[in-house]
Backbone bond lengths (Angstrom), bond angles and torsions (degrees), N, CA, C in turn:
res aa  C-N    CA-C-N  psi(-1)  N-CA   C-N-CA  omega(-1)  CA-C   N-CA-C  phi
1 X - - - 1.447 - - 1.531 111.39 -
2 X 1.660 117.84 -19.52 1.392 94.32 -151.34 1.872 87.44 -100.98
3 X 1.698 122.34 9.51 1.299 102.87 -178.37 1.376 109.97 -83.58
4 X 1.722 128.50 15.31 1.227 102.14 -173.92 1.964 85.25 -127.68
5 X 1.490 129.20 2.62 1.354 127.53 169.43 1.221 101.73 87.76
6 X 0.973 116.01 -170.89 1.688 146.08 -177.54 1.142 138.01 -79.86
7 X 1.549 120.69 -12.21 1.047 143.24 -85.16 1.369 134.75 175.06
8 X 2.003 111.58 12.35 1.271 134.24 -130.41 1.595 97.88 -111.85
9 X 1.047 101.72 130.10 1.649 115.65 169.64 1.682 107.38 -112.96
10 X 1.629 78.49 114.50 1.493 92.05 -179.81 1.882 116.52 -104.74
11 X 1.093 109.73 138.65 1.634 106.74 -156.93 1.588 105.07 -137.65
12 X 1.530 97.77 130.63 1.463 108.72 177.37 1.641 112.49 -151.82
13 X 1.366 111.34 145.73 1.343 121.06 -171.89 1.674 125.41 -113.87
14 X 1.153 147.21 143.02 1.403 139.63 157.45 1.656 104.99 -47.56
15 X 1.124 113.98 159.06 1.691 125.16 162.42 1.118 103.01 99.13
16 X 1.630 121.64 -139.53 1.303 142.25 -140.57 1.399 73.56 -75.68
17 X 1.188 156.61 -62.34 1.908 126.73 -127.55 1.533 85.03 -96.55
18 X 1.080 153.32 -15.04 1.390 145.63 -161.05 1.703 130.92 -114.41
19 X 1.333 108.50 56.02 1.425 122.97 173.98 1.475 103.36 -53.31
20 X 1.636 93.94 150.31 1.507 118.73 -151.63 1.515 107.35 -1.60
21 X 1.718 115.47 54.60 1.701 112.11 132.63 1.960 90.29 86.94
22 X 1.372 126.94 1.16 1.205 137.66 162.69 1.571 126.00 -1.75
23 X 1.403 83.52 -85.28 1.452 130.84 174.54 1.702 103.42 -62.81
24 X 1.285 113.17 -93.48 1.743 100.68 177.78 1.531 112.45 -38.25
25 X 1.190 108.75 -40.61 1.916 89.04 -174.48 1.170 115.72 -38.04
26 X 2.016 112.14 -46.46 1.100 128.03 -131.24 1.545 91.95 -73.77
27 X 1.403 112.09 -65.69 1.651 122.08 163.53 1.390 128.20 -34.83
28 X 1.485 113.24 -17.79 1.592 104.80 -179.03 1.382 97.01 -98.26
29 X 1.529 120.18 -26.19 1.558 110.53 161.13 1.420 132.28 -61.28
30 X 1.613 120.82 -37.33 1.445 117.31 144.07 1.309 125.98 -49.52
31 X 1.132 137.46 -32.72 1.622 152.58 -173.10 1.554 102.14 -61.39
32 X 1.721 99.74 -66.61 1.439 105.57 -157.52 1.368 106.21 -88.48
33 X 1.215 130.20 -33.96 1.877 128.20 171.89 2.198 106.02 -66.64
34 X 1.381 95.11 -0.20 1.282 77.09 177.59 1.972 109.42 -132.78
35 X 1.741 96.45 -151.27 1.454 83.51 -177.72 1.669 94.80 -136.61
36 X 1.783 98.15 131.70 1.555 89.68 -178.90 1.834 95.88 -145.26
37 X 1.443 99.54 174.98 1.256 107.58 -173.05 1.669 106.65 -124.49
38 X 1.385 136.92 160.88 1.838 126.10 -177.29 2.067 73.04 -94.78
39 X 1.524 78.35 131.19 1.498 108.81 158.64 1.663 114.09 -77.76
40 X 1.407 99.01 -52.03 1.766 121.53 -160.73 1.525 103.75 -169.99
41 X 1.520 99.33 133.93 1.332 104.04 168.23 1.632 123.35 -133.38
42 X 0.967 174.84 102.46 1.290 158.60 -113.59 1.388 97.39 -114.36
43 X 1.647 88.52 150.92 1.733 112.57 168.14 1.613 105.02 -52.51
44 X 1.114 109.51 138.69 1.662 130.52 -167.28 1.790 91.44 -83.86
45 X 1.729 103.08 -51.47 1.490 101.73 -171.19 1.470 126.51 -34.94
46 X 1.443 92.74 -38.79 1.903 111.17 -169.25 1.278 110.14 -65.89
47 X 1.359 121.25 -34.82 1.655 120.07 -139.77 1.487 100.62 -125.61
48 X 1.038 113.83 -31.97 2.003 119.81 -163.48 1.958 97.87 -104.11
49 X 1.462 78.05 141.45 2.190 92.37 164.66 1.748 80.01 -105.86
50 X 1.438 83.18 136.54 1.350 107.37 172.41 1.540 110.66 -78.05
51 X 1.344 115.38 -15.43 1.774 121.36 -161.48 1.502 97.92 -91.46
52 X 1.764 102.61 -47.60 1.517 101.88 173.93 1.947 121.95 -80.58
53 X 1.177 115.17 3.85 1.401 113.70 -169.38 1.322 90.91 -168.24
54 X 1.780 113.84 87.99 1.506 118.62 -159.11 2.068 96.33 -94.01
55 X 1.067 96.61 161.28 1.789 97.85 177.91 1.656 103.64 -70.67
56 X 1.200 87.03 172.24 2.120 96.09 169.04 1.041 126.62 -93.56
57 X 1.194 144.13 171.41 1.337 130.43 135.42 1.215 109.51 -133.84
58 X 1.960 122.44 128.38 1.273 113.63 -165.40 1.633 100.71 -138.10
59 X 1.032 102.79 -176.59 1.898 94.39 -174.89 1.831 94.21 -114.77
60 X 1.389 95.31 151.07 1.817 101.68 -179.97 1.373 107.09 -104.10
61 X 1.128 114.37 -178.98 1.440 134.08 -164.28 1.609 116.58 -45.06
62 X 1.605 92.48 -55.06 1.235 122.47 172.86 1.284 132.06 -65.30
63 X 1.421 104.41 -11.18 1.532 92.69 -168.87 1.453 104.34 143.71
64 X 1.649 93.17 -74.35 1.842 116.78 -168.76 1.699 112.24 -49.95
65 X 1.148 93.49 163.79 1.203 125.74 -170.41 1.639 112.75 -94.41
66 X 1.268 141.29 135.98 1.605 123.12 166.34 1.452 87.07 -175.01
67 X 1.587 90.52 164.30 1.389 109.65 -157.32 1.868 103.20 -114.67
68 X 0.975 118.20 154.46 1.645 124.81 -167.47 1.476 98.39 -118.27
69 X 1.191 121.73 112.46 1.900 123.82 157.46 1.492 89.33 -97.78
70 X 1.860 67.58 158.24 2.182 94.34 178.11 1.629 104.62 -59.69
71 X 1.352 95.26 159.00 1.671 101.44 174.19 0.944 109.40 -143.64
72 X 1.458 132.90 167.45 0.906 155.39 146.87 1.756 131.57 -128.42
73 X 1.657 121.35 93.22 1.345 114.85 -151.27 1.515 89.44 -109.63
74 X 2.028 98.05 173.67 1.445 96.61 148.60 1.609 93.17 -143.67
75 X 1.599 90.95 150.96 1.570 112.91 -162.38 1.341 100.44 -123.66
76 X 1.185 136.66 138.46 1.368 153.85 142.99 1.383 134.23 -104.95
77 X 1.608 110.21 125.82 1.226 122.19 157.20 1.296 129.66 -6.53
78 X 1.806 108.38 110.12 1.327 104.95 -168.03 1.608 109.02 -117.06
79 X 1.715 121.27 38.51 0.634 135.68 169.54 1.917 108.01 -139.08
80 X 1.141 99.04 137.50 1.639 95.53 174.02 1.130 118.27 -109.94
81 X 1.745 121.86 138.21 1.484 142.08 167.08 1.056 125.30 -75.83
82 X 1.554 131.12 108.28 1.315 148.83 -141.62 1.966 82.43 -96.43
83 X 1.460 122.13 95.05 1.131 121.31 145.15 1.985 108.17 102.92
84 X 2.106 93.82 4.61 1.356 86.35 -175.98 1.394 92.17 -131.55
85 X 1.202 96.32 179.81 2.141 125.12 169.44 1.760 105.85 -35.90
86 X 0.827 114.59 138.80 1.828 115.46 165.49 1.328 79.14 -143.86
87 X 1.733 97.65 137.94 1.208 114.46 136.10 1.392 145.12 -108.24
88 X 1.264 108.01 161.64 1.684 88.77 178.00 1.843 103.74 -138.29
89 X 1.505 95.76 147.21 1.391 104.57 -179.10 1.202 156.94 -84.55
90 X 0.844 141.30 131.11 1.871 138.20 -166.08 1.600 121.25 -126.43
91 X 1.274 107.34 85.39 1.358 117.35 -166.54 1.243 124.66 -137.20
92 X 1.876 131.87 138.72 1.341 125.11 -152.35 1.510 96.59 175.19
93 X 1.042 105.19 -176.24 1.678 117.23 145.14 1.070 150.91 -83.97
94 X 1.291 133.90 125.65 1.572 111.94 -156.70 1.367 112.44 -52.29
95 X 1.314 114.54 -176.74 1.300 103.17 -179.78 1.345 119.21 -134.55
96 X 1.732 122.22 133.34 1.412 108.85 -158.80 2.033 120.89 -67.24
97 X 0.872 108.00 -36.92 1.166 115.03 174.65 1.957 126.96 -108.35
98 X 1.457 119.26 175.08 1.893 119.27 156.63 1.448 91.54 47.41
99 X 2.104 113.32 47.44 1.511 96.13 143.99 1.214 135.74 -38.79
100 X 1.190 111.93 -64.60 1.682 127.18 -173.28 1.210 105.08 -56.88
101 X 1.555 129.46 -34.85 1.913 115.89 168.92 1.402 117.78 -63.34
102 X 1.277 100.20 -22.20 1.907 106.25 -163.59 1.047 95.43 -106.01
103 X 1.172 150.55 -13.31 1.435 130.82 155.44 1.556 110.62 -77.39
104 X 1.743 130.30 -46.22 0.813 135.71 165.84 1.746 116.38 -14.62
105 X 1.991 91.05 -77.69 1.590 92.05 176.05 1.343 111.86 -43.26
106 X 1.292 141.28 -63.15 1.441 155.98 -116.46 1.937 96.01 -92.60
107 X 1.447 101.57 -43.03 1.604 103.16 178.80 1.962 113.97 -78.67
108 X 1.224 84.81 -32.97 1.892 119.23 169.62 2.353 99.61 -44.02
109 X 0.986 101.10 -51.42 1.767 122.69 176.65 1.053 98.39 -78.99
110 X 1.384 136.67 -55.22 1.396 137.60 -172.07 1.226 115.44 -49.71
111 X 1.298 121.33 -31.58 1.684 129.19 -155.80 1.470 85.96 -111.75
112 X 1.250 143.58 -42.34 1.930 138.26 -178.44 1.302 95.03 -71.54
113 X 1.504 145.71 9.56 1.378 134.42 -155.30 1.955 94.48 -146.09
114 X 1.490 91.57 6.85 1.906 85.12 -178.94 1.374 112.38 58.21
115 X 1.415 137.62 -3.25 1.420 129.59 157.49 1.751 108.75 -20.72
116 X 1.305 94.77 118.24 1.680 125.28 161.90 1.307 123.76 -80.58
117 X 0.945 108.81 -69.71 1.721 117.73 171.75 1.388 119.14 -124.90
118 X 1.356 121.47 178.06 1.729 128.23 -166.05 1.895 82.61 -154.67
119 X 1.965 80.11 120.54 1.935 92.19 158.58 1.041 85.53 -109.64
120 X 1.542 138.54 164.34 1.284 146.36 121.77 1.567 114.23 -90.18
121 X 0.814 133.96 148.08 1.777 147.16 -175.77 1.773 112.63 -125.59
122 X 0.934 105.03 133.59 1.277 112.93 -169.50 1.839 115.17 -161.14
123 X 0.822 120.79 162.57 1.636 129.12 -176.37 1.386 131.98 -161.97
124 X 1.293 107.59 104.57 1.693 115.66 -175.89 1.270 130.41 -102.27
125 X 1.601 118.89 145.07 1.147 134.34 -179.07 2.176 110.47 -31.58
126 X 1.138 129.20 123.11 1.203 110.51 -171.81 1.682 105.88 -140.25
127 X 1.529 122.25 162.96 1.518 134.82 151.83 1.638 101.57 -61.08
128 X 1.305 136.34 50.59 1.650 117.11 141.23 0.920 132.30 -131.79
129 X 1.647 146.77 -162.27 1.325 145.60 -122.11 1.709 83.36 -137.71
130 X 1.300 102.04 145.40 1.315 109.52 -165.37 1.996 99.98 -96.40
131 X 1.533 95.97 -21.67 1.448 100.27 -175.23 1.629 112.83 -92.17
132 X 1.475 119.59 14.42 1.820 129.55 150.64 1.195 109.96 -95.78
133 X 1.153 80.08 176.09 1.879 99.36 -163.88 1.648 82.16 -70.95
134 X 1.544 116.40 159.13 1.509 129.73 178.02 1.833 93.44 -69.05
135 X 1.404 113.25 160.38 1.194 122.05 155.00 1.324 110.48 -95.28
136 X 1.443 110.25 155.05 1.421 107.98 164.94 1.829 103.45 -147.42
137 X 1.453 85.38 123.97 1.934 90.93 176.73 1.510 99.88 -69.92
138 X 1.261 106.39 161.95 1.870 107.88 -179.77 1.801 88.52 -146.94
139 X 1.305 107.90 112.03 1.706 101.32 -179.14 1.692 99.16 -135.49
140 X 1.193 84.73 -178.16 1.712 94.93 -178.22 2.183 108.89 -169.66
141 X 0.990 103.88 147.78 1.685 114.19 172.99 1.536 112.82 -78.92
142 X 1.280 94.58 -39.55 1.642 113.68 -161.75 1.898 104.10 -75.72
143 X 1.441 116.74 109.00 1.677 116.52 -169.06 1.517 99.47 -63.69
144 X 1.265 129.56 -46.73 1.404 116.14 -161.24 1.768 103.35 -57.65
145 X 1.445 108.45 -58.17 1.468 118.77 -167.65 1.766 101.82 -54.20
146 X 1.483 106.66 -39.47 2.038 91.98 -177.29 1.546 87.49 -54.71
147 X 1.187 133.90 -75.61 1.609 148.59 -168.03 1.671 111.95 -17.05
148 X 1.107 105.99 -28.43 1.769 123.73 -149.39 1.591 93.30 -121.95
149 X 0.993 109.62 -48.01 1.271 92.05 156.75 1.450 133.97 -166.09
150 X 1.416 87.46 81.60 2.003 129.56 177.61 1.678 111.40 14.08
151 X 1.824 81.34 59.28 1.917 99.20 167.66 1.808 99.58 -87.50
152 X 1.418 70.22 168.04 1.971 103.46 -176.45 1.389 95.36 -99.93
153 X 1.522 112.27 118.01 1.807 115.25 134.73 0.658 161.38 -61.65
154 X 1.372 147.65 92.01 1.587 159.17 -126.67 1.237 97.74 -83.95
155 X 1.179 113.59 118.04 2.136 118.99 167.74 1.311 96.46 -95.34
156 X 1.590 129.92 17.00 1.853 107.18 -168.56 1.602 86.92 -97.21
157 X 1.279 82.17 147.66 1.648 116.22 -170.75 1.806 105.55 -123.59
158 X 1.198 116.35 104.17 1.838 121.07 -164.15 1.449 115.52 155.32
159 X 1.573 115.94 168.57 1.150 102.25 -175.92 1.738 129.03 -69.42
160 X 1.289 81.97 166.41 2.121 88.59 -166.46 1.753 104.56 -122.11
161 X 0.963 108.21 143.19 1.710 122.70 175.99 2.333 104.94 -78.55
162 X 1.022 80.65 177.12 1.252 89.37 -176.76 1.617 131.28 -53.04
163 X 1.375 104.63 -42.58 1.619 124.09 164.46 1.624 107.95 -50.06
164 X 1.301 121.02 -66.27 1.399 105.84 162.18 1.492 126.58 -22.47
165 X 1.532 116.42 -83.31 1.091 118.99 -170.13 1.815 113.36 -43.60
166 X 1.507 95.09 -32.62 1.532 88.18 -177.58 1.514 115.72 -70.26
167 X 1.032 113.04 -31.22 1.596 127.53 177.01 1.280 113.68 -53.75
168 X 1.062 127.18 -62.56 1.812 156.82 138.65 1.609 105.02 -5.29
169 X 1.357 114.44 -63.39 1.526 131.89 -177.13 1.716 108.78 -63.12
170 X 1.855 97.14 -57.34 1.390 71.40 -175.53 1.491 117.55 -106.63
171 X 1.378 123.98 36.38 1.892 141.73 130.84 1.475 81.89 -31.75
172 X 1.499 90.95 -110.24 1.699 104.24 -173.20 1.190 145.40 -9.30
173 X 1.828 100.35 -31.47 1.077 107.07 165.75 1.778 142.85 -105.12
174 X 1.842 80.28 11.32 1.560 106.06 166.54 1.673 110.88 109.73
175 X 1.249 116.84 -15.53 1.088 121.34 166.52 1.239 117.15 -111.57
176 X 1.698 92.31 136.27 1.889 130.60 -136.70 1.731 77.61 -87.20
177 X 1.345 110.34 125.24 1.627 133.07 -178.98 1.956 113.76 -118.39
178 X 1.107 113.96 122.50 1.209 139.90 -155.96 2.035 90.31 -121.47
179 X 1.951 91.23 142.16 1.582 78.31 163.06 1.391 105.44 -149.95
180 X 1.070 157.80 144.72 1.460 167.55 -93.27 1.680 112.74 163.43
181 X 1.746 109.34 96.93 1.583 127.42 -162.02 1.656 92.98 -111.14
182 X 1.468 117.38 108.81 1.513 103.03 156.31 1.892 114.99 -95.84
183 X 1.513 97.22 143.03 1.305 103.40 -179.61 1.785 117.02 -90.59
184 X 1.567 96.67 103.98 1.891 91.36 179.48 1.233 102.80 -104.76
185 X 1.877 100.21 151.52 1.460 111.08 -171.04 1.392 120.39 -65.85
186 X 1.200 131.75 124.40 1.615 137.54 -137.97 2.314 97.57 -80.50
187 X 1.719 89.35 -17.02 1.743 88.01 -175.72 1.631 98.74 -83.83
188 X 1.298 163.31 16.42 1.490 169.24 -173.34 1.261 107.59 -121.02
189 X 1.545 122.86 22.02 1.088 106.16 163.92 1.572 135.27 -71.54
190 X 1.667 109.06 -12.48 1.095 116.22 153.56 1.303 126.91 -83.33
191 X 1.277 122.67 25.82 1.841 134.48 161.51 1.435 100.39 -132.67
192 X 1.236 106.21 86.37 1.420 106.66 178.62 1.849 93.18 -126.96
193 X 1.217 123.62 138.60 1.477 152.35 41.39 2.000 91.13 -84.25
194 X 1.123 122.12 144.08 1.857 110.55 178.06 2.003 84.07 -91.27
195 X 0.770 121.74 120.28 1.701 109.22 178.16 2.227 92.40 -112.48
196 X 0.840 117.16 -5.96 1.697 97.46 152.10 2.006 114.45 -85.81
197 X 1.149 113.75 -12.97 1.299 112.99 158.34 1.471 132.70 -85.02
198 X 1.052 111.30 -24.26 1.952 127.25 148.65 1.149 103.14 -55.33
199 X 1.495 137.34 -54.70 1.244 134.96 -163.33 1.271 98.00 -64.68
200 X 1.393 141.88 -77.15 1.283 152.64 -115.27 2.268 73.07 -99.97
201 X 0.720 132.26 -96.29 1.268 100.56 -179.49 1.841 141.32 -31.25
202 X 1.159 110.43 -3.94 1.336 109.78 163.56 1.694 113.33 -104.76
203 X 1.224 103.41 -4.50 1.711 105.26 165.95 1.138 114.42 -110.04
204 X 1.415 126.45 8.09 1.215 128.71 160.13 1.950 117.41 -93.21
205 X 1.406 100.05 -49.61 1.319 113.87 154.40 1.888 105.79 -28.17
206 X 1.347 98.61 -79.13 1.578 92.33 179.07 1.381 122.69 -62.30
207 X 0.792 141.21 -15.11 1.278 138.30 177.16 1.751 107.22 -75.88
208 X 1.677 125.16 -41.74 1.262 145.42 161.73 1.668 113.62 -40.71
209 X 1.549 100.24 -58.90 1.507 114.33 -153.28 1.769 94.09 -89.79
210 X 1.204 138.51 -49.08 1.205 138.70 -156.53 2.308 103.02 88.80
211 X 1.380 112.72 -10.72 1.142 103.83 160.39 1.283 144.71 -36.54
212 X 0.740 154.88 -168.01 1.667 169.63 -140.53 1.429 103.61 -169.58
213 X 1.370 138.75 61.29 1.232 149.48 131.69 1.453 126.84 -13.38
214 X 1.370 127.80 81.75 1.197 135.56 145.88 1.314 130.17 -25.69
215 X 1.725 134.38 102.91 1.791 115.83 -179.23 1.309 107.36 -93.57
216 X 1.800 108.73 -28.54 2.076 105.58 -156.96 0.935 117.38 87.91
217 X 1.678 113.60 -104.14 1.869 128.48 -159.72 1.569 85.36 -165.72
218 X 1.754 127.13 36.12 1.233 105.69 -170.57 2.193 80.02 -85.75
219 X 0.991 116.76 -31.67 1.475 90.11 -165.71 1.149 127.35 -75.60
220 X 1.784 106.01 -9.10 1.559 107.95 164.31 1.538 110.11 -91.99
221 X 1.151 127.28 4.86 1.511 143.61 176.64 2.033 93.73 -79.94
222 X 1.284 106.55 -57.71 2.026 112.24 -160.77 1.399 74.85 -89.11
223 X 1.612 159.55 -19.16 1.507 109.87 166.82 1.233 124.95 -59.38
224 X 1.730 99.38 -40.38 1.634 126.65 -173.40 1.649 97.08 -35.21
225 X 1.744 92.72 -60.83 1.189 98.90 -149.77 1.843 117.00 -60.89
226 X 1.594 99.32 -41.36 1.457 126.35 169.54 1.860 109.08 -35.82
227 X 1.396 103.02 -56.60 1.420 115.70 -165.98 1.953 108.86 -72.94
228 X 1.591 103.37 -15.32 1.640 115.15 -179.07 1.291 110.24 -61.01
229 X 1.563 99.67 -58.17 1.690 131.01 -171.00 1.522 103.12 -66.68
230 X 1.856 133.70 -38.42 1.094 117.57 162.51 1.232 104.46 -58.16
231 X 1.422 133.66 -82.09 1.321 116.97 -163.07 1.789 135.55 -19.95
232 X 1.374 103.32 -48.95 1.161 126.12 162.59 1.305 130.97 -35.64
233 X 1.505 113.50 -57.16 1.532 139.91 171.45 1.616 93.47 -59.91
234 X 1.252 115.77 -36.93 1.676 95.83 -135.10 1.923 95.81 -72.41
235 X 1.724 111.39 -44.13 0.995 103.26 171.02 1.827 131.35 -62.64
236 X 1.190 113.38 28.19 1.484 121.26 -152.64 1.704 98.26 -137.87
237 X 1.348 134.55 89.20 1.338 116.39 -153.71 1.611 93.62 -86.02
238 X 1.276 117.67 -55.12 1.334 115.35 162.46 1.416 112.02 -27.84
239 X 1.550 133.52 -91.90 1.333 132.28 -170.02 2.193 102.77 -25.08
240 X 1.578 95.58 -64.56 1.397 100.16 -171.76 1.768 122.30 -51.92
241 X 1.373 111.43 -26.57 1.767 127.49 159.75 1.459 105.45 -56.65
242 X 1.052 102.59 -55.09 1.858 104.28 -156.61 1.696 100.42 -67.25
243 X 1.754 122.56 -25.68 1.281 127.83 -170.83 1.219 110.35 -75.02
244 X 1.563 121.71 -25.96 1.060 148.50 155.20 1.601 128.14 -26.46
245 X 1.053 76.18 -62.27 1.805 113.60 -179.60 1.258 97.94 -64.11
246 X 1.690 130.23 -49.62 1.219 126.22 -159.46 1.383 100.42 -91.80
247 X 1.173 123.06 -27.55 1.452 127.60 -176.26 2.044 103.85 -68.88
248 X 1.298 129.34 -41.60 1.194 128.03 169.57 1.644 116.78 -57.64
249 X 1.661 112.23 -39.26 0.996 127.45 -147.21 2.254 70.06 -78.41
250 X 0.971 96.22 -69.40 1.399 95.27 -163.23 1.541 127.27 -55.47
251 X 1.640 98.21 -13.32 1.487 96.22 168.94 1.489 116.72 -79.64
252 X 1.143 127.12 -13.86 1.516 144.34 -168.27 1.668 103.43 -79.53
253 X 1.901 106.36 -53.53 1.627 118.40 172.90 1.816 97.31 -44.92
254 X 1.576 134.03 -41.56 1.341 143.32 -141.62 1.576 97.39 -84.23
255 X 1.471 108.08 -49.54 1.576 118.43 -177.98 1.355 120.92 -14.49
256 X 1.424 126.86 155.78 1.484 103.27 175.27 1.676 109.25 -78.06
257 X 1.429 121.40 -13.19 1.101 98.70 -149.67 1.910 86.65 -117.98
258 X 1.301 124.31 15.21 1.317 129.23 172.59 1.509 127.65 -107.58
259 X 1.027 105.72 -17.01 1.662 145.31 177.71 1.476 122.13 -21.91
260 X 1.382 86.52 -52.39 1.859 117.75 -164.66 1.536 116.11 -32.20
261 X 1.454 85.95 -84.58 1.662 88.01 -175.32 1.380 109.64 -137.11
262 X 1.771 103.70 59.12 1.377 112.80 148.27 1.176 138.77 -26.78
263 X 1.488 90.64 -85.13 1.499 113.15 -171.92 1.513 121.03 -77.81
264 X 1.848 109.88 -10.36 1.711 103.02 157.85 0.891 91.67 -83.76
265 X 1.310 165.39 176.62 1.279 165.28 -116.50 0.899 101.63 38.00
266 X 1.578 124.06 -67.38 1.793 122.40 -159.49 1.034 86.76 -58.06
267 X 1.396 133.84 -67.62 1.442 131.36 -168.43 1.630 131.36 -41.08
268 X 1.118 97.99 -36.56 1.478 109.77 176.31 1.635 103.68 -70.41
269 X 0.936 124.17 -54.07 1.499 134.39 -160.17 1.869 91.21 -63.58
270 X 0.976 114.64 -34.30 1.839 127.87 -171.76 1.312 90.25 -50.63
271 X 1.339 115.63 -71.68 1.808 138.87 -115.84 1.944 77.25 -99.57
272 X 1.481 119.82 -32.33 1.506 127.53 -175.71 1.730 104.73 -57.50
273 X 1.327 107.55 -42.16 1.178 113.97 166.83 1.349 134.18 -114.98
274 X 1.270 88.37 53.94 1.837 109.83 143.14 1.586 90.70 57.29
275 X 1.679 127.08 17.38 1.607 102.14 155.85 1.859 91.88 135.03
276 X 1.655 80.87 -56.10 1.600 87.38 -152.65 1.800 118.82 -61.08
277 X 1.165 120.89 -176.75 1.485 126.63 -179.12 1.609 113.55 -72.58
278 X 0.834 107.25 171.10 1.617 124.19 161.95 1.808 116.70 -14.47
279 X 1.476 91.95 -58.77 1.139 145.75 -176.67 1.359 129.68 -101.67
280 X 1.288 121.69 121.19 1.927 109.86 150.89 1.901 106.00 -122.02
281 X 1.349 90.62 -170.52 1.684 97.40 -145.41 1.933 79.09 -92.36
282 X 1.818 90.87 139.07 1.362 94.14 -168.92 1.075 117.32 99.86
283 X 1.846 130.55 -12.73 1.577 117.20 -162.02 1.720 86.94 -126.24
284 X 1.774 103.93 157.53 1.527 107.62 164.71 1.398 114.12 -41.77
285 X 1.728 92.76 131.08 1.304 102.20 168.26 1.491 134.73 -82.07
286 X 1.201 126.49 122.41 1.212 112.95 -161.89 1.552 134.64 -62.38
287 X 1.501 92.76 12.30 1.678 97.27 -170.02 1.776 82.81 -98.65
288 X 1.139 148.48 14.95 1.298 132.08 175.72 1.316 108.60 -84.31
């Protein structure tokens, strides 16, 4: 607990790092079970295409009318823990352009705010069985923090989404950065929020942070959800074969003596392809 401090900014984004909505769930469940205040938020102008990440327009309480630009804030804990973990949050949309400024600012807050450590959370399209427990890679750059607490090192070499770079930034900038990938099954893309993949990242989170992890109803939310996706399969003999397949494949990753470095692999193979699933629409399906 004590390689990432007291002191942890935990960070997650919409888009490329957040298959079926993972990752943001996970943060709006810290958000909303707790109490926080916007520390800092950045100019929208700088960082967002308006074409690819268009504004809102929604109606208020009252009546009125107002319009929503993209964001990207960071919020802190407006209550303090007498002797435990606080976290504080960093959450938005990625952002299309001026990585290196927007992490800059964002690590720039981190350091006026006593930030200790940086998780980032994230979750990618994957080859597994929706009816196992989720995987979750837990890695880190930084040697002391794998050491402290017995993270995996990433050998993938390719492009990286935004959470990286932030991770990267604040290395550099002295605070020890941790990152946390859940793998959702790439066929549920029509059951998306995945809320047993929120879960399994917010009990991993705690297990990382020494925090006080909030769930809700996410685990009666991922039976719901678990028991949808059987239904689904069941009329589907194909779909229900191929789950099959993934369910062996994944008990073998579980083995004691196969275990190792599963799931960096899975991970690598993710991030190899630029984000996307197994699959894109139009390409062999992998159940052939």
């Amino acid at each position: 607990m004590d390689g990432l401090g007291r002191r942890v900014l935990v960070a997650a984004f919409d888009g490329w790092n957040d298959a079926g909505e993972a990752a943001s769930s996970a943060i709006a469940q810290l958000r909303d079970s707790g109490n926080y205040e916007t520390v800092f938020a950045v100019d929208p102008e700088l960082y967002f295409d308006y074409q690819y990440t268009r504004p809102h327009i929604a109606t208020e309480g009252d009546g009125s009318r107002s319009l929503r630009w993209p964001e990207a804030v960071l919020l802190r804990p407006t209550r303090t823990t007498r002797g435990g973990t606080q976290l504080w949050l960093l959450t938005g949309v990625e952002p299309a352009r001026a990585w290196q400024a927007f992490a800059a600012e964002f690590i720039d807050m981190a350091l006026s705010e006593d930030i200790t450590g940086f998780v980032s959370i994230g979750s990618m399209m994957s080859d597994v069985p929706h009816t196992r427990p989720i995987s979750v890679f837990a890695g880190s750059d930084n040697e002391a923090l794998r050491t402290s607490l017995e993270l995996e090192r990433s050998t993938y070499e390719g492009p990286v989404g935004i959470l990286s770079v932030l991770g990267h930034a604040a290395d550099v900038a002295g605070i020890p950065a941790a990152s946390l990938w859940a793998s959702v099954p790439h066929y549920v893309a029509g059951h998306t929020p995945s809320p047993k993949a929120t879960l399994a990242l917010l009990d991993r989170l705690e297990d990382l942070t020494g925090a006080s992890v909030p769930r809700g109803d996410l685990a009666t939310e991922a039976a719901a959800w678990e028991a949808s996706i059987d239904a689904a399969a069941a009329d589907d003999e194909e779909m229900t074969e191929y789950i099959r397949q993934l369910e062996r494949t994944r008990d073998t990753w579980d083995s004691p003596e196969a275990s190792g470095d599963a799931i960096a692999q899975e991970f690598e193979r993710y991030l190899r392809r630029g984000g996307e699933g197994p699959t894109k629409p139009g390409r062999d399906d992998p159940r052939r």
